[in-house]
ZAMARGU-4260 file (C-alpha; in steps of 0.2 Angstrom, whole numbers, plus 5000, padded with zeros to 4 digits):
<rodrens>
0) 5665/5565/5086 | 5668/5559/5067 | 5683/5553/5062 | 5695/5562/5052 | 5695/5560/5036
5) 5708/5556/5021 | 5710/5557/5001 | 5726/5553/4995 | 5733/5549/4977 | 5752/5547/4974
10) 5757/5543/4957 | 5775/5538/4951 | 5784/5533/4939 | 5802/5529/4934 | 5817/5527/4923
15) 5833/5519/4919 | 5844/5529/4910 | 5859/5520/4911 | 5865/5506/4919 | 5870/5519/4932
20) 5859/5532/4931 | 5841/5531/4938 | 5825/5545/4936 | 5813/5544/4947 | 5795/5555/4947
25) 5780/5556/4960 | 5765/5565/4962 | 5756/5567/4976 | 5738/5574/4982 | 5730/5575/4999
30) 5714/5581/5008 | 5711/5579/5023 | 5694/5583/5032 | 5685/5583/5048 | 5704/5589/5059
35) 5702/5594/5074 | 5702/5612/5079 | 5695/5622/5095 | 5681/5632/5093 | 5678/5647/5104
40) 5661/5653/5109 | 5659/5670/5116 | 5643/5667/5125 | 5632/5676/5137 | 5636/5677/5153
45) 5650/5664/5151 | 5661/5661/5137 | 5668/5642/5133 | 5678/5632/5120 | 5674/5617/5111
50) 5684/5606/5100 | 5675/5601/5083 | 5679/5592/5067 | 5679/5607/5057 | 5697/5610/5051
55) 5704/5607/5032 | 5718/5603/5025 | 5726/5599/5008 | 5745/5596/5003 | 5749/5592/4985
60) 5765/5593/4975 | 5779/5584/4964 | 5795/5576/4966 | 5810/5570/4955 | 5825/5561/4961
65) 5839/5557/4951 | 5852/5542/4955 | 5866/5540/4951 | 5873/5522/4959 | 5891/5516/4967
70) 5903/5515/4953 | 5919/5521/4950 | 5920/5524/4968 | 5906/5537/4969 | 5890/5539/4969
75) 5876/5554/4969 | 5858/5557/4972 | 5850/5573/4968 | 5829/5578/4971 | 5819/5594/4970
80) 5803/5593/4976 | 5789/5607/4972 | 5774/5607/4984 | 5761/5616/4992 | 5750/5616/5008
85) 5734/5624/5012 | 5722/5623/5025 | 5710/5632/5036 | 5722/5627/5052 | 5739/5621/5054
90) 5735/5615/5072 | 5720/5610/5082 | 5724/5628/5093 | 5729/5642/5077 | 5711/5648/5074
95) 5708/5648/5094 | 5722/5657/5098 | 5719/5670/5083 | 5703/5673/5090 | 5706/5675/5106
100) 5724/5683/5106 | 5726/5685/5090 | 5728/5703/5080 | 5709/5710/5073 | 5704/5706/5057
105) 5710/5720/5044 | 5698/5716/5032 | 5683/5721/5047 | 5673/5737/5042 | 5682/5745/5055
110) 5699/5736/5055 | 5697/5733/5073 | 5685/5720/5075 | 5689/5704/5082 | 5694/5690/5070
115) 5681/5679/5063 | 5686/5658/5060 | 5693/5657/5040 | 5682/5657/5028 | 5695/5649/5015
120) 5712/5640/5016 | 5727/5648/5017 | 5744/5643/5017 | 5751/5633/5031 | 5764/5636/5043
125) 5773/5621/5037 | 5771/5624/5019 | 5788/5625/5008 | 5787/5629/4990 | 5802/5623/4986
130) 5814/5609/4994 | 5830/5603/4985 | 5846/5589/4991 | 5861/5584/4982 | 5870/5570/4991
135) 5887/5567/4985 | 5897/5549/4991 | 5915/5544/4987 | 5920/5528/4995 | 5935/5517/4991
140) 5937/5499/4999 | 5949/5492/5005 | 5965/5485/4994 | 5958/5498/4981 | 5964/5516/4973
145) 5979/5525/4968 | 5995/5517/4971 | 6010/5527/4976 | 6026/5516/4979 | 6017/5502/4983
150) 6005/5510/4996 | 5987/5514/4990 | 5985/5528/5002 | 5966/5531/4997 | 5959/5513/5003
155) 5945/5513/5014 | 5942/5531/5013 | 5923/5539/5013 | 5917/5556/5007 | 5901/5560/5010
160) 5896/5582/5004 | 5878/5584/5008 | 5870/5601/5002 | 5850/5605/5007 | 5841/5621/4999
165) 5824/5625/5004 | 5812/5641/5002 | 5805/5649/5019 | 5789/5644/5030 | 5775/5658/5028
170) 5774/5671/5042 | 5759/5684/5044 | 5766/5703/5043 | 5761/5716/5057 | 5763/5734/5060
175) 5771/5741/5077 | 5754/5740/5085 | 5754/5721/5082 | 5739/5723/5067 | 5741/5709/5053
180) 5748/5717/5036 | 5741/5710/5020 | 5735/5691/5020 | 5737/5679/5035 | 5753/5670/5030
185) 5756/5682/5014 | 5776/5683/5018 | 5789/5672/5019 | 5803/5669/5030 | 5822/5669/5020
190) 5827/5654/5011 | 5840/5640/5018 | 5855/5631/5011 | 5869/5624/5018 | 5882/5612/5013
195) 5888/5599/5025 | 5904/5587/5026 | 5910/5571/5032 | 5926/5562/5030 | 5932/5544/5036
200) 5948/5535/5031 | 5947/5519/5040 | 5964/5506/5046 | 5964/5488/5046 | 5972/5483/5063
205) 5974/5461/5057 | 5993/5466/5057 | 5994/5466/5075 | 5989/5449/5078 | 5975/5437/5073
210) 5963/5442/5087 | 5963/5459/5076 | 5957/5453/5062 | 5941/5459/5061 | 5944/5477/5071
215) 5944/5494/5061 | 5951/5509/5068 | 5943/5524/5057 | 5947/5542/5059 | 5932/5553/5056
220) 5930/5571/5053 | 5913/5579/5053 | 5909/5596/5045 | 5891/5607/5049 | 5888/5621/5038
225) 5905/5620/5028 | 5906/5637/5019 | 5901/5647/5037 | 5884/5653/5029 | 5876/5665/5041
230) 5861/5670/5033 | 5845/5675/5040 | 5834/5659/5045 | 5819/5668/5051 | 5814/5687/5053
235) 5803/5696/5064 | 5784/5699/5059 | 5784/5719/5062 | 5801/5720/5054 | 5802/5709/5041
240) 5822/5710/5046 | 5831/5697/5058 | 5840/5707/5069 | 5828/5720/5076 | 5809/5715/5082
245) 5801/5731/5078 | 5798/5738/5096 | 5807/5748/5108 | 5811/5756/5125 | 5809/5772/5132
250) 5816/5782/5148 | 5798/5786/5153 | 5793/5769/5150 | 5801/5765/5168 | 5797/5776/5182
255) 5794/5775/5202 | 5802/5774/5216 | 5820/5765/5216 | 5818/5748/5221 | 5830/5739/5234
260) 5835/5722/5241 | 5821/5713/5249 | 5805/5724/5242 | 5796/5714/5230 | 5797/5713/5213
265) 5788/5724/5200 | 5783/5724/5184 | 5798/5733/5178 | 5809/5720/5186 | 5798/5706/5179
270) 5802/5714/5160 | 5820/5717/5168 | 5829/5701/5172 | 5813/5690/5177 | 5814/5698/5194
275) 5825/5713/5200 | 5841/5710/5199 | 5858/5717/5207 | 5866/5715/5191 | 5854/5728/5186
280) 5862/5742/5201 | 5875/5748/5190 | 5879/5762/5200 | 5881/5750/5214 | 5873/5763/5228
285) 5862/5748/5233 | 5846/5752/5224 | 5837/5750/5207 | 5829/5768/5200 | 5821/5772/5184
290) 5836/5775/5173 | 5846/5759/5177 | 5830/5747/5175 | 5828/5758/5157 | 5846/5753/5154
295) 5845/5736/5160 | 5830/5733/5146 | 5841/5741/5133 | 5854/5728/5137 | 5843/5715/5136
300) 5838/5719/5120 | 5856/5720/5114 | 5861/5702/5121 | 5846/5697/5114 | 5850/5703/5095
305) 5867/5698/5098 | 5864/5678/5101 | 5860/5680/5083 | 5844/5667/5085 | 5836/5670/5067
310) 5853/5666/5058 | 5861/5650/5053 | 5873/5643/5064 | 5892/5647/5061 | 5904/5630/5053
315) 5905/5618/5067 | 5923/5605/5065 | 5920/5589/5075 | 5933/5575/5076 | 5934/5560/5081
320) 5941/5538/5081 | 5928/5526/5080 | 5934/5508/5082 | 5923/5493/5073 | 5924/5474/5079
</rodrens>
């Protein structure tokens, strides 16, 4: 096998604005050749697999970062980067598993016909468009700040106010039979943000005696997702929605004879609770029919939309003392 191969430029430069203030630019451009991928071969009589070198990939973009350094207790950093990557394969299984599991090709003269390897790059499933940060730091030493009555209650205090914004990772659309909609990676999943905190006020403890001299107690307070966004993360690929995948149960999807203690699992049990369950005897007469494993999937279905999984996680507080020696 021939080794992979690489092209890559990077170009930066920068400037001082003030004896604070800092602009930074870079530019950057990739290919990358001879990736790995798995090729599979429907041959006669026996199919088989091989891995080859014929994967592509390309990532180019721009960055800009603006400084602003420690003075006047605080400092700031803020950067947008604009990129984009393309490729014929994001990993060394995507085109196999498309092939073989994946959807048919909709382009196909019938719109069945089993997908063929890409003929041109597409977007990969890592690619953001756009990716932004603004980092925000107040931090007072020690013997320093406002001074009320002879106390400077703000010394040794730390802020830090992270914020993160970045556009979705691409996501191929499906109808309810599972068939690709539009291009492969054509749609996007919702856009991110979130804003989080973290707060330290810090105590010298050389009052107590000389052997604590150098010992800090600090009192922290850490902050995930401060303004309790909930947003959408990800969606599903029939729905293009977070909270419902597109698909559904039916009462005559679920059908034979009851089942009971100590028969053997079933295929409805299987889709059911990994195997039948009592949980699922709702009636509590000791067996399992049609109608409770039909409600049992429903509920599933219900707890499953309802951990909420494709949507940003609720504000998280977290406290706590951390002592320095």
């Amino acid at each position: 096998m021939e080794a992979q191969k690489s092209k890559q430029f990077e170009f930066g430069a920068g400037a001082q604005l003030t004896d604070y203030l800092a602009l930074d630019v870079v530019t950057f451009y990739k290919d990358m050749y001879n990736m790995e991928g798995i090729t599979f071969i429907p041959a006669v009589p026996n199919t088989y697999s091989m891995i080859t070198e014929a994967e592509y990939g390309n990532v180019k973009g721009i960055e800009f970062t603006l400084t602003k350094r420690m003075s006047n207790y605080f400092a700031a950093k803020a950067s947008y980067t604009l990129s984009v990557a393309k490729g014929t394969a994001t990993s060394i299984r995507t085109n196999y598993e498309l092939v073989t599991n994946g959807p048919p090709d909709p382009y196909s003269p019938t719109g069945r016909e089993p997908r063929v390897y890409p003929q041109a790059d597409y977007y990969l499933d890592f690619d953001r468009r756009h990716n932004a940060s603004l980092i925000f730091d107040v931090a007072v030493p020690n013997d320093a700040g406002l001074q009320v009555y002879g106390i400077q209650p703000f010394e040794n205090i730390s802020l830090n106010l992270t914020t993160v914004y970045y556009t979705g990772r691409p996501y191929t659309r499906e109808d309810y039979y599972g068939n690709q909609v539009g291009e492969y990676n054509g749609a996007r999943h919702p856009w991110f943000t979130q804003t989080d905190l973290r707060l330290s006020k810090g105590f010298k403890l050389g009052a107590l005696g000389s052997g604590f001299k150098d010992v800090e107690l600090a009192l922290f307070l850490d902050v995930t997702n401060l303004f309790n966004r909930t947003a959408a993360t990800s969606v599903y690929a029939r729905t293009g929605v977070a909270d419902y995948d597109g698909t559904s149960v039916r009462p005559g999807d679920y059908s034979g004879p009851p089942w009971k203690e100590g028969d053997p699992p079933n295929s409805d049990g299987e889709i059911m609770y990994n195997d039948q369950s009592k949980w699922a005897d709702f009636n509590k007469d000791g067996q399992i029919d049609a109608d409770e494993r039909y409600q049992a999937a429903v509920w599933r279905d219900i707890d499953s939309y309802r951990r909420r999984t494709n949507y940003q996680r609720p504000r998280e507080v977290w406290a706590g003392i951390r002592i320095t020696f």
